[in-house]
N, CA and C of each residue as an Amber inpcrd file, in Angstrom:
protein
   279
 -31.0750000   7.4040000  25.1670000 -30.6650000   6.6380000  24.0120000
 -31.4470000   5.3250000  23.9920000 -32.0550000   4.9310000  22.9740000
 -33.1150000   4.0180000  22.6390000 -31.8220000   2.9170000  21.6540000
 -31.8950000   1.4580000  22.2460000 -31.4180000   0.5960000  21.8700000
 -32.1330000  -0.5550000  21.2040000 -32.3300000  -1.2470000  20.0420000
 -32.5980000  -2.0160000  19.4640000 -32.0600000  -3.5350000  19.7780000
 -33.2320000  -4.7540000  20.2850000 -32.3390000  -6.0210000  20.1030000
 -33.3350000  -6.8870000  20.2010000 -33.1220000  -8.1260000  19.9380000
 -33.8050000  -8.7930000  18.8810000 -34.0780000 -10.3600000  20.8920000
 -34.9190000 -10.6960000  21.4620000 -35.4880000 -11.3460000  22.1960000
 -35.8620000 -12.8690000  22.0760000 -35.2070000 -13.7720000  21.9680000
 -35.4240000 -15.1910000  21.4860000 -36.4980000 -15.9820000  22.4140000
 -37.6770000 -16.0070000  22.0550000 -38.7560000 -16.9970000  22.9430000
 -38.5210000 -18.4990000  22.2700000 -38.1800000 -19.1180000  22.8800000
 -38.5280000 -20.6770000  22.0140000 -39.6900000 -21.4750000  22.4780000
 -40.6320000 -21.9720000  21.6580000 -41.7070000 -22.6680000  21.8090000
 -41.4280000 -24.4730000  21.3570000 -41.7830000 -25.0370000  22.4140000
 -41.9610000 -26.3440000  21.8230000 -43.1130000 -26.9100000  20.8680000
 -43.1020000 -27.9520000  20.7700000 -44.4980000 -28.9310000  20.1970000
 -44.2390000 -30.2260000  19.6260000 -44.8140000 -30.9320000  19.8880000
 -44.9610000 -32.1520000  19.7210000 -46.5140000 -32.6530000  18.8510000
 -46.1300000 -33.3580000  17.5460000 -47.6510000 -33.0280000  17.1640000
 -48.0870000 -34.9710000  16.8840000 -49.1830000 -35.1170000  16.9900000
 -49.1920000 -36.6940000  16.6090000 -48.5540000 -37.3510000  15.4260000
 -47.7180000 -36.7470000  14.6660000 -46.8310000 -37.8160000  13.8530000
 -45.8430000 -37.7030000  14.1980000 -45.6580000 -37.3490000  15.8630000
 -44.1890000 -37.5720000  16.4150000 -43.3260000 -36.2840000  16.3560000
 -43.3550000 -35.5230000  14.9860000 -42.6600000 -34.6340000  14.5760000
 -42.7370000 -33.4510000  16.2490000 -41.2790000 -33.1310000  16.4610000
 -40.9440000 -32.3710000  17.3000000 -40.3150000 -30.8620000  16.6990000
 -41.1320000 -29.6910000  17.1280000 -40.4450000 -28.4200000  16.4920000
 -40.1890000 -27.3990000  17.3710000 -39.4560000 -26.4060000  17.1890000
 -39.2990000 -25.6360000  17.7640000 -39.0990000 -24.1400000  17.2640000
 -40.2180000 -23.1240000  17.8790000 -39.9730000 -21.9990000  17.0480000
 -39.2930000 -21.0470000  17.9870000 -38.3350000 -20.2090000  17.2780000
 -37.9630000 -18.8630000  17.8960000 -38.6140000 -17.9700000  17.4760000
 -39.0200000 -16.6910000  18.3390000 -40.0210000 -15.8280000  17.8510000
 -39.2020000 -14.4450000  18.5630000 -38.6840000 -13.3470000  17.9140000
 -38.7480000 -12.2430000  18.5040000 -39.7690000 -11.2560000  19.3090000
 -39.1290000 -10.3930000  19.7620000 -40.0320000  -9.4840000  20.8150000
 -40.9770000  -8.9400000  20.0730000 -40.7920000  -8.8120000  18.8890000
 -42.0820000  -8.2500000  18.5040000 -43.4870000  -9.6090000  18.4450000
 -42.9500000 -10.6160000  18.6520000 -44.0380000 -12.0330000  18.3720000
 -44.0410000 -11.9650000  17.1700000 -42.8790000 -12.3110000  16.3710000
 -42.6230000 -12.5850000  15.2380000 -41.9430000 -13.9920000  14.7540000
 -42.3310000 -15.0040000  13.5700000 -41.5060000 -16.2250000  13.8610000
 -40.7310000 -15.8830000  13.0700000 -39.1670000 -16.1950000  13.8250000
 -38.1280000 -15.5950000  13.0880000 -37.4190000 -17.4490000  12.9150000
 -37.7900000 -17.9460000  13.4610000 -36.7640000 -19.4900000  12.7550000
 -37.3760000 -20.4610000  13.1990000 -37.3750000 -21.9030000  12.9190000
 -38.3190000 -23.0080000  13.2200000 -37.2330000 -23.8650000  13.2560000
 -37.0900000 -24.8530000  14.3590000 -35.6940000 -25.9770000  14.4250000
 -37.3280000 -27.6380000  14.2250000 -37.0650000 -28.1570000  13.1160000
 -37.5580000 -29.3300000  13.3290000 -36.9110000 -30.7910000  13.3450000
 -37.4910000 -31.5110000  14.2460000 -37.0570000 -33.0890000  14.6890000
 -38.4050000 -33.8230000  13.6460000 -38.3340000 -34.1520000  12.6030000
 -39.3170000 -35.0470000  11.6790000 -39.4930000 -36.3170000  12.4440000
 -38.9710000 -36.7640000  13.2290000 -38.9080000 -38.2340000  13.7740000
 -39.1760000 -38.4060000  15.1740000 -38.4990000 -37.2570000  15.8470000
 -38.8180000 -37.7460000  17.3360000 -37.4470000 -37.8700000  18.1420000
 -36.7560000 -37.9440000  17.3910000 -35.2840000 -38.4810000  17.6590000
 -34.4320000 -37.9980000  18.3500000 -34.4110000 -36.8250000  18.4420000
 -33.8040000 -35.9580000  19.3350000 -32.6780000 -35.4900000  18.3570000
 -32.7200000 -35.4140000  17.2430000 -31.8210000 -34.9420000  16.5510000
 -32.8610000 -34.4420000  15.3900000 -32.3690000 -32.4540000  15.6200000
 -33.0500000 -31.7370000  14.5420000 -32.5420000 -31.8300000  12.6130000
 -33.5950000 -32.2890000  12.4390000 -33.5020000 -32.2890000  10.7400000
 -32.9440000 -31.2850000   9.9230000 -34.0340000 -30.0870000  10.5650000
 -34.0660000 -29.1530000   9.3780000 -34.6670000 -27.8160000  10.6380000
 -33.3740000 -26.5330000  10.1910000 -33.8290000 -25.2810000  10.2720000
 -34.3470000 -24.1150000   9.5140000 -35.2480000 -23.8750000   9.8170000
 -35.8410000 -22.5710000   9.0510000 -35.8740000 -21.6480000   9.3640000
 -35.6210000 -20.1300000   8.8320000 -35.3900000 -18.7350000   9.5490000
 -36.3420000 -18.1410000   8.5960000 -36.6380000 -17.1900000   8.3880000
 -38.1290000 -16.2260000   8.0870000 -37.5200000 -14.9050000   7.8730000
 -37.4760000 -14.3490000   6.5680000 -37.4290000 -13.3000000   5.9670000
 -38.7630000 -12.3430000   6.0300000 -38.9350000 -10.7990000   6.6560000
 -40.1400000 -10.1880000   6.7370000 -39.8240000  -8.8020000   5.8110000
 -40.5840000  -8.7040000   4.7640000 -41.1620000  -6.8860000   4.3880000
 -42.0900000  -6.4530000   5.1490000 -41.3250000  -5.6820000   6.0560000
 -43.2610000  -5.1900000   6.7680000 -43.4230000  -5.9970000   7.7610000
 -44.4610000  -6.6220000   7.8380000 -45.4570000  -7.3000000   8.7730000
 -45.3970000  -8.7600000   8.0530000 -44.9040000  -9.2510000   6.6880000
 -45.4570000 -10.0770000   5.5950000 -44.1690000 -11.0660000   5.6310000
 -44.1320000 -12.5500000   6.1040000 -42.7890000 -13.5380000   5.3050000
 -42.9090000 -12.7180000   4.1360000 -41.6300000 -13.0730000   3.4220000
 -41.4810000 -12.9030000   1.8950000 -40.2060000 -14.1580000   1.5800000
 -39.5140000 -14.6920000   2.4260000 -38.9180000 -15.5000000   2.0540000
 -38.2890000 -16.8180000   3.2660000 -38.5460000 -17.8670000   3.2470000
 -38.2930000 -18.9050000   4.3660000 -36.6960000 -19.6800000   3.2160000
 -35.6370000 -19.3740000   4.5980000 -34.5980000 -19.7080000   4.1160000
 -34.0760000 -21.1390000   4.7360000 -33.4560000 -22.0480000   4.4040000
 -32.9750000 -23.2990000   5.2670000 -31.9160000 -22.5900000   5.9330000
 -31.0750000 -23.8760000   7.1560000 -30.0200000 -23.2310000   7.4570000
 -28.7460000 -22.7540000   6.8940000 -28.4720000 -23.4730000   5.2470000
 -27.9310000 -22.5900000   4.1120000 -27.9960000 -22.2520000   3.6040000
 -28.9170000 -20.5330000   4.5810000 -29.2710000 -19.2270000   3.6350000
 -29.7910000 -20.0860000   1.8080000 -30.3760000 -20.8050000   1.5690000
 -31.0700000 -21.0890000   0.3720000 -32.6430000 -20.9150000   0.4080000
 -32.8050000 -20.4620000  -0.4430000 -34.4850000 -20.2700000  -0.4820000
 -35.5020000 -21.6040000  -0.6090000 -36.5110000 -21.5110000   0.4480000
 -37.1770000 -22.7830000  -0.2440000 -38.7210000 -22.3320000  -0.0040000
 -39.1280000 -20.8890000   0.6980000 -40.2900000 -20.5250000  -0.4530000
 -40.2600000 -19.0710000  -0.6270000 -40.9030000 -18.2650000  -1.3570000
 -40.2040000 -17.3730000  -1.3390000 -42.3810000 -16.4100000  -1.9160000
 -42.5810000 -16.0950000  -0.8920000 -43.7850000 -15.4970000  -1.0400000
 -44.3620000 -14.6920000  -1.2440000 -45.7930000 -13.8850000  -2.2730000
 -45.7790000 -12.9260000  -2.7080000 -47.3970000 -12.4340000  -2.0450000
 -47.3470000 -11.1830000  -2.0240000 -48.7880000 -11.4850000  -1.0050000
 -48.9750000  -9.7760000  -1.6260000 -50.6520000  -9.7390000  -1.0660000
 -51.9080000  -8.9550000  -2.2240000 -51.7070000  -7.6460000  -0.3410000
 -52.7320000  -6.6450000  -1.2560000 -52.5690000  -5.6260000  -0.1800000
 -53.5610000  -5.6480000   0.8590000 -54.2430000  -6.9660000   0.8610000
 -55.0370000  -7.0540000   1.9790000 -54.4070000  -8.0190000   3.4130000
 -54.9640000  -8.1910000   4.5910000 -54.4770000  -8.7270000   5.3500000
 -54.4350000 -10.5150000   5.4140000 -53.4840000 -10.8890000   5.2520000
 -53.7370000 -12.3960000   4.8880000 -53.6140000 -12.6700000   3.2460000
 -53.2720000 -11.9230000   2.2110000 -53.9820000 -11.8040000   0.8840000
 -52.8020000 -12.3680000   0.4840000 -52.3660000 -14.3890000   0.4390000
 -51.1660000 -14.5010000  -0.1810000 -51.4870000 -14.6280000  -1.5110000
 -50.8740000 -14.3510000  -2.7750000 -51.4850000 -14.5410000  -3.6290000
 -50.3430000 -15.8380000  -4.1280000 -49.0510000 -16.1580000  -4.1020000
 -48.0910000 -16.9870000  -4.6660000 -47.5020000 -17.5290000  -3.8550000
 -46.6920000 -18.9080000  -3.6200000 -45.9870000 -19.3770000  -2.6820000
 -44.9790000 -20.0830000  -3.8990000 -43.7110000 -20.0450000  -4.2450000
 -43.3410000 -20.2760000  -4.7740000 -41.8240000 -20.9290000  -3.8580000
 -41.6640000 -22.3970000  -4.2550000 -41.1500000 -23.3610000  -3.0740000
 -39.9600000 -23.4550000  -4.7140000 -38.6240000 -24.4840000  -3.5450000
 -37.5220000 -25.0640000  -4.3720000 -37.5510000 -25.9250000  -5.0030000
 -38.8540000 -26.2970000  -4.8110000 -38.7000000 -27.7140000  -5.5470000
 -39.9120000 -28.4140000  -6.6700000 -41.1070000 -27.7410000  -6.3150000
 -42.2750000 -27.8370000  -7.2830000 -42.7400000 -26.7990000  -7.6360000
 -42.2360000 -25.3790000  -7.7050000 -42.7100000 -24.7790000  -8.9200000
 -43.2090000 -23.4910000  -7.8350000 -44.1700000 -22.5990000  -8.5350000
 -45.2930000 -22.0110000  -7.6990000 -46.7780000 -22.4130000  -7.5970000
 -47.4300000 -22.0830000  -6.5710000 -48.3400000 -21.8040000  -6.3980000
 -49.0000000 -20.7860000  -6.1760000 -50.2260000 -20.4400000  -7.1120000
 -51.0730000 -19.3090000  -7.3180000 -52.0920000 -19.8590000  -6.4530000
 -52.3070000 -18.7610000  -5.2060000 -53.5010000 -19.0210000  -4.2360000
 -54.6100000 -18.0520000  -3.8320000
């Protein structure tokens, strides 16, 4: 009997504007959520979790399940064609 379950790696980083993040990535090396510190502070801002079709994001949710981009991508590898965010509109890329 073959069991299914999901493997939490967390990665740090620290990047020169201070900003501190942290990704969880499943066993497959997939980023399944991002915890960020914008300041340094030791207190996380903002979480992000990662919606996949396939192999492809299709939608980055905050931590209340709300959409804030929601992405449309071409049949080649890398081929995003739209990024369409909560707050300015889309982008055709």
């Amino acid at each position: 009997m073959c069991h299914s379950r999901v493997v939490w790696i967390l990665l740090g980083c620290v990047n020169q504007q201070g900003v501190d993040y942290t990704d969880a990535d499943s066993i497959n090396d997939r980023l399944i959520g991002r915890t960020i510190d914008s300041n340094g502070d030791g207190t996380n801002d903002s979480t992000d979790h990662f919606v996949y079709d396939g192999n492809q994001i299709v939608l980055q949710l905050d931590d209340g399940g709300n959409v804030e981009h929601s992405l449309l991508w071409g049949p080649n590898v890398d081929q995003i064609r739209a990024n369409e965010n909560d707050s300015s509109g889309a982008y055709c890329i």
